[in-house]
N, C-alpha and C positions, 0 to 999 in steps of 0.2 A: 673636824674636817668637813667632812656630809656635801654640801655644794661645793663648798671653797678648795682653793689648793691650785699649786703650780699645774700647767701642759707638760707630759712628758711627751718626747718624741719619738717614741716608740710607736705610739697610737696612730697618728695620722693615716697610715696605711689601714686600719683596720675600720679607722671614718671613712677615708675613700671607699671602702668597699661596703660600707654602709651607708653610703651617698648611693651606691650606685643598687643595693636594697632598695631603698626608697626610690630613686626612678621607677624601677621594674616592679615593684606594687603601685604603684600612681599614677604608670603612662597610659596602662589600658583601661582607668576608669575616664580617661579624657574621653572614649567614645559611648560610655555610657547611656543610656537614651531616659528621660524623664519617667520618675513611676507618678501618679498622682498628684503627690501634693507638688513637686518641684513643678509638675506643668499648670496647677495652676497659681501657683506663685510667678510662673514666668508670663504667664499668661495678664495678669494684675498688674506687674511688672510691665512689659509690655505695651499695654495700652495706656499707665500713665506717664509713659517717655509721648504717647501719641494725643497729652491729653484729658483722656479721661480720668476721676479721682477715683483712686480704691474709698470703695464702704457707698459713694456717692454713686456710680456710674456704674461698679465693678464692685459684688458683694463679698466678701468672704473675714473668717472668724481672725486671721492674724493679726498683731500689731503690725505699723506699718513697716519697718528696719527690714521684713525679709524682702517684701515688695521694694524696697526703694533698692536694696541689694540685687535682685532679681531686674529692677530697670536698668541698673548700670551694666549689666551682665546683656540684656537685650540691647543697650546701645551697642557693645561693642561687636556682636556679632550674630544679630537681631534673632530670626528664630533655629539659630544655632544650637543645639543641648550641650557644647563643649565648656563656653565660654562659666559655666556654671559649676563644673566641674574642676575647672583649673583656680576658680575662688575656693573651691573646698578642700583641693589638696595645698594650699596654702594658708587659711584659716588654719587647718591641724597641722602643721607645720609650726607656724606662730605660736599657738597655746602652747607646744610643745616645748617651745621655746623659751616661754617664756615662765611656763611652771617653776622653771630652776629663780628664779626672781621672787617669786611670791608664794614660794612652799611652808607651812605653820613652821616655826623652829629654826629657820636659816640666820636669825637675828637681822644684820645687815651684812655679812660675808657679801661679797661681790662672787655672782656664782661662776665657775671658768667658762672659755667657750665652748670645752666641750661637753663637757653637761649640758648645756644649750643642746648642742648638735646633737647627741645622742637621744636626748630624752624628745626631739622631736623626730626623727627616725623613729623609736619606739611608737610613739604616740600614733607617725603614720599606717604604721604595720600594723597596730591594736587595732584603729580606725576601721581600716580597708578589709580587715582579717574577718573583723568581727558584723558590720554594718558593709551592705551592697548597695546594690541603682537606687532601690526602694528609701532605704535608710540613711544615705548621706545626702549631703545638700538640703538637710535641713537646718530648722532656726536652732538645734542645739548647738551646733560647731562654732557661731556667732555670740550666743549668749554664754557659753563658757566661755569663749574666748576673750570674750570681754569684761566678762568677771575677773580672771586670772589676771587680765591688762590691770585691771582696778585694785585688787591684792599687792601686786608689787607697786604701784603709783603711789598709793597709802602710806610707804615709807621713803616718799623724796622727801627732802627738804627745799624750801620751809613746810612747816609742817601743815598747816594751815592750806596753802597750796596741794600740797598731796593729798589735803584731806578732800579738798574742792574738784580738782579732776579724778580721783578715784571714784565719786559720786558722780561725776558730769558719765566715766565708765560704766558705770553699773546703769544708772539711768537709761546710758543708751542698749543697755543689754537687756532692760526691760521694755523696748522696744523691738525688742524678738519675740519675748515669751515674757510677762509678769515673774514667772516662778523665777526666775534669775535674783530677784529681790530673797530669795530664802539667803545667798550669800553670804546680805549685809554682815551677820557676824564674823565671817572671815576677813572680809576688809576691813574690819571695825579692830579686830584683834591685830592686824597686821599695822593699823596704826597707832593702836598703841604701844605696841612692840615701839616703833619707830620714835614714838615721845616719851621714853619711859625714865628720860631724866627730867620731863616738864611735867610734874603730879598736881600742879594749880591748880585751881576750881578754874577760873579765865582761860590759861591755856585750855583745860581737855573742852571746857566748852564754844570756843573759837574753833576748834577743830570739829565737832561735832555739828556745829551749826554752817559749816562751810561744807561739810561732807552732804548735809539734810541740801543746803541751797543747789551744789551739784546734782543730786541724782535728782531732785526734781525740774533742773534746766527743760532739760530735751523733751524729756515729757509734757510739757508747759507750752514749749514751744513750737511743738509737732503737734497739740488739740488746737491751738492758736492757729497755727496756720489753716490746719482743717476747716476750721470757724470762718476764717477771714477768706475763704473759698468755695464756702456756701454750702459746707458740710456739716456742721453742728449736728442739724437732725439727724443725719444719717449715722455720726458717734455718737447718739444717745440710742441708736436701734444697733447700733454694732456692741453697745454696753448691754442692752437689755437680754442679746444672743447669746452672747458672752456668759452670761450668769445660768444662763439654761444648757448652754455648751460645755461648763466645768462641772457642772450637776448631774453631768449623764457617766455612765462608768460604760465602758466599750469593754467588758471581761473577756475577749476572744482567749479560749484556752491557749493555741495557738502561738497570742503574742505574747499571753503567761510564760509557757515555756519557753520560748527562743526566747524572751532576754534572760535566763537563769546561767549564761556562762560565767557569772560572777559568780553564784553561788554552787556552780559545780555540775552543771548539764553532765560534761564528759569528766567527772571523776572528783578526783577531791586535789589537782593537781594546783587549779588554779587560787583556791578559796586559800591553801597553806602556803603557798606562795605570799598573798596576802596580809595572811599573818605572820609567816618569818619576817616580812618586812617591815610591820611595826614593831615589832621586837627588835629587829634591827635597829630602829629609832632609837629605842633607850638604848644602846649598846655603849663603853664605854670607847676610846681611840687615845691616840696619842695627845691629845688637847684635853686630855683627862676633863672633859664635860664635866660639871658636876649633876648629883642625880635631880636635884629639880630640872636641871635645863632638858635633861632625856626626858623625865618624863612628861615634861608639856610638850617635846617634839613628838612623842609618841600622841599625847591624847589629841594635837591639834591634825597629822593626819586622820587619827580614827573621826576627830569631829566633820573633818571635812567630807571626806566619804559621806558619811550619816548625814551631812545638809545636802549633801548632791540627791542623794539618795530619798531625799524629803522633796524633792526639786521634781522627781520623777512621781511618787507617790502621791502629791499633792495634783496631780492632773488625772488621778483616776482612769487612766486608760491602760498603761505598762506593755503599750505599742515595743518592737524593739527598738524603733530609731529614739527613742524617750530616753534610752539609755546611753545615750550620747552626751545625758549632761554627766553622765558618772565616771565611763572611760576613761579620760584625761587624766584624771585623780585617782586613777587606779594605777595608772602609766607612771604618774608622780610618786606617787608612794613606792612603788616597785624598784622606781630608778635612783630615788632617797635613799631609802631602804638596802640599796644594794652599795651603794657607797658609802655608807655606815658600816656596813658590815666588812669593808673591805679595808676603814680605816680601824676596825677593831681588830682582823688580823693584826693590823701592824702595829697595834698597840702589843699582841700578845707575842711580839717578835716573829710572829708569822708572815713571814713578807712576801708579798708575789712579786715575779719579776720585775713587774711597772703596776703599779695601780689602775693607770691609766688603759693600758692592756688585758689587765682583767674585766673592769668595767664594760671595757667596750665588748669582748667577746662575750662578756654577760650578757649583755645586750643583742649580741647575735644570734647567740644562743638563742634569747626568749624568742626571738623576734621570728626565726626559723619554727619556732614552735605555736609558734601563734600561725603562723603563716598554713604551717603543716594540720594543726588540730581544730582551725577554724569553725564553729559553726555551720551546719548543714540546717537552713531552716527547713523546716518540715512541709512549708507552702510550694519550695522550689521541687520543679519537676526532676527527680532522681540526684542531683546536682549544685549545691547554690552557685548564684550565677558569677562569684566572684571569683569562682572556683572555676567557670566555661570561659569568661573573660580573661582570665589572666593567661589562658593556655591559648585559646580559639581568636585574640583580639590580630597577634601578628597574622594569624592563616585570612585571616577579611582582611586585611590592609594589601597580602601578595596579592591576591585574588581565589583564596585557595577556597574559599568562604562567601556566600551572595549575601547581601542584603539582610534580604527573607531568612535566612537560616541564621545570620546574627541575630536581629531583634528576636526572633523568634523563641530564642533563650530567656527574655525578661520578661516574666511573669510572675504573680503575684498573688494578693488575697480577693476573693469575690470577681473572680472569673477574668484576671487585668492579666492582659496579653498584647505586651507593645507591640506586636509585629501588626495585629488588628489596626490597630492606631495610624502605624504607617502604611500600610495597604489602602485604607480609605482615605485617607488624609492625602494621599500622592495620589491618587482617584479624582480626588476634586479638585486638587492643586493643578491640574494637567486640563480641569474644564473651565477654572474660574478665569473672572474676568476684572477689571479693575472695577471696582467698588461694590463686587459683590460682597454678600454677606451666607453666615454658617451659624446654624446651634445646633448645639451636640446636647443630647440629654443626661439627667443625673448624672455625673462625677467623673468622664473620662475626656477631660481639659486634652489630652495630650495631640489628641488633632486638630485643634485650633495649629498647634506650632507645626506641626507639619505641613499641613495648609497655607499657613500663612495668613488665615482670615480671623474676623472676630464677629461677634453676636452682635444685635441691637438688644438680646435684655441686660440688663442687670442683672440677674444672680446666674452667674457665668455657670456655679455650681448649681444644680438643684435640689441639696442634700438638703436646706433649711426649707425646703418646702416638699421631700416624700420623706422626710423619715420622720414618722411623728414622736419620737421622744424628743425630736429637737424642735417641735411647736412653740412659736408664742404669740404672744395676745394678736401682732403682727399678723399672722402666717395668711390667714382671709387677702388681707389687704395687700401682704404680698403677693399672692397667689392674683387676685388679681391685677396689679401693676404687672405682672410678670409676663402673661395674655397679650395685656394692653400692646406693650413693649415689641411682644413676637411681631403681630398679627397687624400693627401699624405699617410695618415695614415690612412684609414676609422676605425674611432670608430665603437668599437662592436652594440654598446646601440645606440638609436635615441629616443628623445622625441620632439613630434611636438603633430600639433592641430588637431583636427578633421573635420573644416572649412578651412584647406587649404588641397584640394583636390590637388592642384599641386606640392604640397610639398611631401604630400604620394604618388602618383602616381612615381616622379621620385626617391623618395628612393625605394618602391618596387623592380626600373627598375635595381635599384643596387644590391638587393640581400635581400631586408630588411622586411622581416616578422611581422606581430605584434604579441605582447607579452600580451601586458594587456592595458586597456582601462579605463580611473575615466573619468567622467566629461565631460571638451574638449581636455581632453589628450590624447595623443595615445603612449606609449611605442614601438621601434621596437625592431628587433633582428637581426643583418648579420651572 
């Protein structure tokens, strides 16, 4: 059974009201406001719809897939924070979707559609439940999703074909994030699975050298283009970051714990969940499975977990949004897992009134429970904020709620407090002028997009140039290009801190007044 199997119509009604779940977890992150890294990914974004190239013009450590995502997202509704938002609740929506496609053990059963439907509802509720402002809208939601797209490709026919666009999939997922490439072995198995009448030497190697020529297309063809754009040097300095950037371990206690809901933050509810689920896998059902076929459906979820799991380890930092490549496949296995168990009732003449009935209010069930035992990270102020948003987002749409008292809820690690953001940001946005220009110091991009304006230097961020475990042989030389760049062109705007006294001191000495003050921000004016 497990994927496969008739729509009863019992169900429908219990998907509408799990259609209408998923609205009301996913409408009120439409207003969401940038943490960090989405600002300046939109910020990168941004300036290369106007132009300039990322790594060339606009520094920073991503492949380029989130940037060119984040440009399409600023065309349509330029420095909008929405339009970013409504690609992430539809990225998890997709995966979710499509997990029933290219789950270890599904053989090639066609999975129904509501398996589909439900297991991305789930996926959305886990998502949102689990990951806030901070944590979504990153390059994980992209590069699982397109690993997952690449798992099920793997077994179209021909075979050869599946093997070629499942790679051209994964390539472009390592155009998110590298670590997407740990996968390979799960598409690799799912294509075998898919050829497992062609045992040739020719065939499996026609398929493996067509899998090898896709994932390396995009990648080939995205440093090509760079090259032929007069960027070469600047991705042999974005390689050289790169190698110094994966070598640094960021241990915030912090982001230790918050991402530990897999392993049991609030109890032991969620971890045996987990494991009833792959036990569920080998379970027997009415299509009396034989026991090999259980148990490679059980070991290829456990494997997949443990690569996801490697996916996140492998980046030495164990941030919570890292744990966005795991999620999904936890969703899958849960939602396998529960449909396994539900056809082994029926094997043991246990029968629920609809299969299809049960499933879904299983799904209610979790999804309520997910909804309800959420996460409280430990950074947010009394509340996480997905918890202030999902209650506080209709009272700011009536009017019951300003501005100020929304943003003023998203906050974060190292003193990030969007409300600052937009105070100075609408500060300057109210004095500029066309062609003016703004730099904000070290790492709080998110006023550029409130502003509307951009820098004349280069490293938009300036984390590769004060935090010295990220030094390289470069950083001199960056450090001065970086000067060069300011002080050629003095931008109008200046945003720095209120604890660096010798940073105000010597913009004063240039001409630089302040303007407005949140926080530890200081706005100036030339």
């Amino acid at each position: 059974m497990g994927w496969a199997g008739g729509i009863g119509r019992g169900a429908w009604g219990i998907w509408a009201a799990l259609g209408l779940l998923a609205a009301v977890v996913a409408l009120p992150t439409l207003a969401w406001p940038f943490g960090r890294d989405q600002a300046i990914f939109h910020y990168i974004g941004r300036q290369w719809g106007q132009g300039q190239l990322p790594y060339l013009d606009t520094f920073d450590v991503k492949p380029p897939g989130i940037y060119l995502l984040f440009r399409l997202t600023a065309a349509l509704g330029g420095d909008a924070m929405w339009p970013i938002r409504v690609a992430d609740v539809g990225g998890v929506l997709a995966t979710g979707a499509l997990l029933p496609w290219a789950w270890p053990g599904r053989a090639d059963q066609r999975p129904r559609a509501l398996d589909m439907a439900g297991c991305a509802v789930l996926a959305l509720c886990v998502h949102f439940a689990v990951f806030d402002f901070w944590d979504s809208a990153q390059a994980e939601t992209w590069l699982v999703g397109l690993a997952t797209a690449a798992a099920a490709v793997a077994r179209w026919q021909p075979r050869r074909l599946g093997s070629f666009g499942a790679g051209l999939l994964l390539g472009a997922a390592a155009l998110f994030k590298p670590t997407a490439l740990v996968m390979v072995p799960w598409v690799a198995a799912n294509g075998v699975t898919a050829a497992a009448a062609d045992r040739s030497v020719r065939g499996r190697a026609g398929q493996v050298g067509a899998g090898v020529i896709g994932m390396l297309t995009l990648p080939t063809l995205a440093v090509a283009w760079f090259g032929a754009h007069g960027a070469g040097a600047a991705l042999a300095e974005l390689w050289e970051y790169s190698l110094v950037y994966a070598g640094v371990a960021f241990g915030d206690a912090d982001a230790r714990t918050g991402t530990l809901w897999l392993l049991g933050r609030h109890g032991p509810v969620w971890p045996l969940l987990l494991v009833g689920a792959l036990v569920a896998e080998g379970l027997p059902s009415r299509a009396q499975r034989p026991w090999g076929e259980r148990a490679r459906a059980a070991a290829g979820a456990a494997g997949l977990l443990a690569l996801a799991w490697l996916g996140v380890a492998a980046q030495h930092k164990f941030f919570t949004y890292h744990w966005g490549a795991v999620a999904p496949f936890a969703v899958g296995l849960v939602w396998s897992g529960t449909g396994r168990a539900i056809a082994a009732w029926q094997w043991w003449r246990v029968r629920p009134p609809s299969r299809d009935l049960a499933h879904a209010t299983l799904a209610g069930l979790l999804s309520a429970g997910l909804w309800v035992g959420a996460p409280d990270w430990t950074w947010s102020p009394g509340v996480c904020a997905v918890d202030l948003a999902r209650y506080e987002w209709p009272w700011w749409c009536t009017g019951e709620l300003d501005a100020a008292s929304w943003y003023g809820q998203f906050r974060n690690l190292s003193r990030y407090d969007f409300s600052d953001h937009w105070r100075l940001g609408t500060a300057i946005r109210a004095r500029a002028r066309p062609g003016d220009q703004l730099h904000v110091r070290g790492f709080e991009l998110a006023v550029y997009a409130v502003a509307g304006l951009a820098t004349p230097a280069r490293f938009v961020s300036e984390l590769p140039l004060d935090e010295p475990a990220l030094a390289t042989p470069r950083r001199e030389v960056w450090l001065a290009d970086h000067e060069r760049r300011l002080w050629q062109r003095a931008p109008r705007f200046f945003v720095t801190f209120r604890d660096r006294d010798w940073d105000l001191m010597a913009l004063r000495a240039r001409g630089y007044r302040e303007i407005a003050r949140s926080g530890w921000m200081v706005a100036l004016e030339r």
